[in-house]
C-alpha positions in Angstrom: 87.8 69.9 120.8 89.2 67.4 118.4 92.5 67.9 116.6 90.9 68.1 113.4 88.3 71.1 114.3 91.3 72.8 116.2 93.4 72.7 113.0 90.3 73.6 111.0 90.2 76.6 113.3 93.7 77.6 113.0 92.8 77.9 108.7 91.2 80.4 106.9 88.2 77.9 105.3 89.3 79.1 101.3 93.1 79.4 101.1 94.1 77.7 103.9 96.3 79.9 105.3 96.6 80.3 109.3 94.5 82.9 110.7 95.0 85.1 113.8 94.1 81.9 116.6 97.1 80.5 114.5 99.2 83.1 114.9 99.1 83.8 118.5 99.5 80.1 119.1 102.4 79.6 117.1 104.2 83.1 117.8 106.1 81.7 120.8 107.4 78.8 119.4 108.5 80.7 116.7 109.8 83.6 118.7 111.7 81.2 120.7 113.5 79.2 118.0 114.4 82.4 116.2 116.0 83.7 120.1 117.8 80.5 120.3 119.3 80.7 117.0 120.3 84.8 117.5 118.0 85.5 114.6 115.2 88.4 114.5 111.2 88.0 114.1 109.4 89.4 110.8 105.8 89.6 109.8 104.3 90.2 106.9 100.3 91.7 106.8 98.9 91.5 103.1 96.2 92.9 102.3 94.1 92.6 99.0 93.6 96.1 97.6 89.7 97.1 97.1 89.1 93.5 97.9 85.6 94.8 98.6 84.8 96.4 95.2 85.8 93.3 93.3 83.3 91.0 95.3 80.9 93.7 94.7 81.0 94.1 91.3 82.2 90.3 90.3 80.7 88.5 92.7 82.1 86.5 95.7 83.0 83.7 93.5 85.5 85.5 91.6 86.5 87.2 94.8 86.8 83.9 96.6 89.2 82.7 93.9 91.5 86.4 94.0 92.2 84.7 97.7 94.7 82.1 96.9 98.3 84.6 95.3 100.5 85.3 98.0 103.0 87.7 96.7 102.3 90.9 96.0 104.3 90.7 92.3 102.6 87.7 91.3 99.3 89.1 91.9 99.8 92.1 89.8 101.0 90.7 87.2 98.3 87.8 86.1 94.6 89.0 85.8 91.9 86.7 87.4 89.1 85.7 84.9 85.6 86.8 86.0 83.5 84.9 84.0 83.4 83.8 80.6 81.0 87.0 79.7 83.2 89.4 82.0 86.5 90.6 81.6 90.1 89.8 83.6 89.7 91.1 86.8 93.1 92.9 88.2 94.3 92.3 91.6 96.8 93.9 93.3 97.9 93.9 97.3 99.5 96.3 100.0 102.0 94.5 101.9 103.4 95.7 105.4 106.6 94.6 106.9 107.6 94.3 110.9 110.2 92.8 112.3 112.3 92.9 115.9 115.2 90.7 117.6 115.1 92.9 121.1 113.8 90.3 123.6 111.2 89.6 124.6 109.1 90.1 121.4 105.4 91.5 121.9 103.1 89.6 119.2 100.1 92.3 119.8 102.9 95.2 118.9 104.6 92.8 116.0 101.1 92.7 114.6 100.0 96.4 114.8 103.6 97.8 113.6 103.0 95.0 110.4 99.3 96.3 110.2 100.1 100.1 110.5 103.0 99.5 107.7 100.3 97.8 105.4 98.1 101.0 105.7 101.2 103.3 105.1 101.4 101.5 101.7 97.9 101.8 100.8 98.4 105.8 101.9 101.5 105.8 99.5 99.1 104.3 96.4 98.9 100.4 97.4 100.3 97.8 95.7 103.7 98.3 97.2 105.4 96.7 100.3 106.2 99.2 103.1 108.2 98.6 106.3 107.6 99.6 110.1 109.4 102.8 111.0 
């Protein structure tokens, strides 16, 4: 595969951002620097709040546009326009936090602890950041 369709599969195709592949392929450079530097590992797992009722009723072009905030407090606090005949649309996230520095560092258990503290903030009334326990 060329570099330019592995990097395009690295990306999610509308923000951008990496995606999963990404993540597993860069974790261990990552967890290494961070080791070599006596530093911890976080993740963060955000997750768009009833993202599938606002492509539903709004269509996946508004939805498609809600993809590009990153932080939680941003999002909340700036409507998306719909369309010109519909009103704002109101976005919020659930974000979950999991971090470690006990060596070696598991990505698959970095992932679910981030994953399962995402849904513990949803359970608690989204739009909120929660940590692992």
């Amino acid at each position: 595969m060329g570099e330019r369709q592995r990097s395009l599969s690295r990306r999610e195709s509308l923000t951008g951002c990496f995606n999963r592949r990404a993540f597993y392929e860069l974790f261990p450079r990552g967890v290494e620097r961070a080791r070599r530097l006596g530093q911890g590992v976080a993740l963060v797992f955000l997750d768009i709040d009833h993202f599938k009722a606002i492509n539903d009723r709004y269509g996946h072009e508004t939805g498609d546009r809600v993809l590009g905030e990153r932080i939680r407090a941003a999002v909340a606090e700036r409507p998306f326009p719909a369309t010109e005949a519909r009103p704002m649309v109101t976005v919020t996230v659930s974000v979950g936090v999991a971090g470690s520095s006990n060596w070696p560092i598991d990505p698959h258990a970095l992932l679910a602890s981030a994953d399962a503290a995402c849904y513990k903030a949803k359970a608690r009334g989204r739009n909120q950041v929660s940590t692992a326990a």
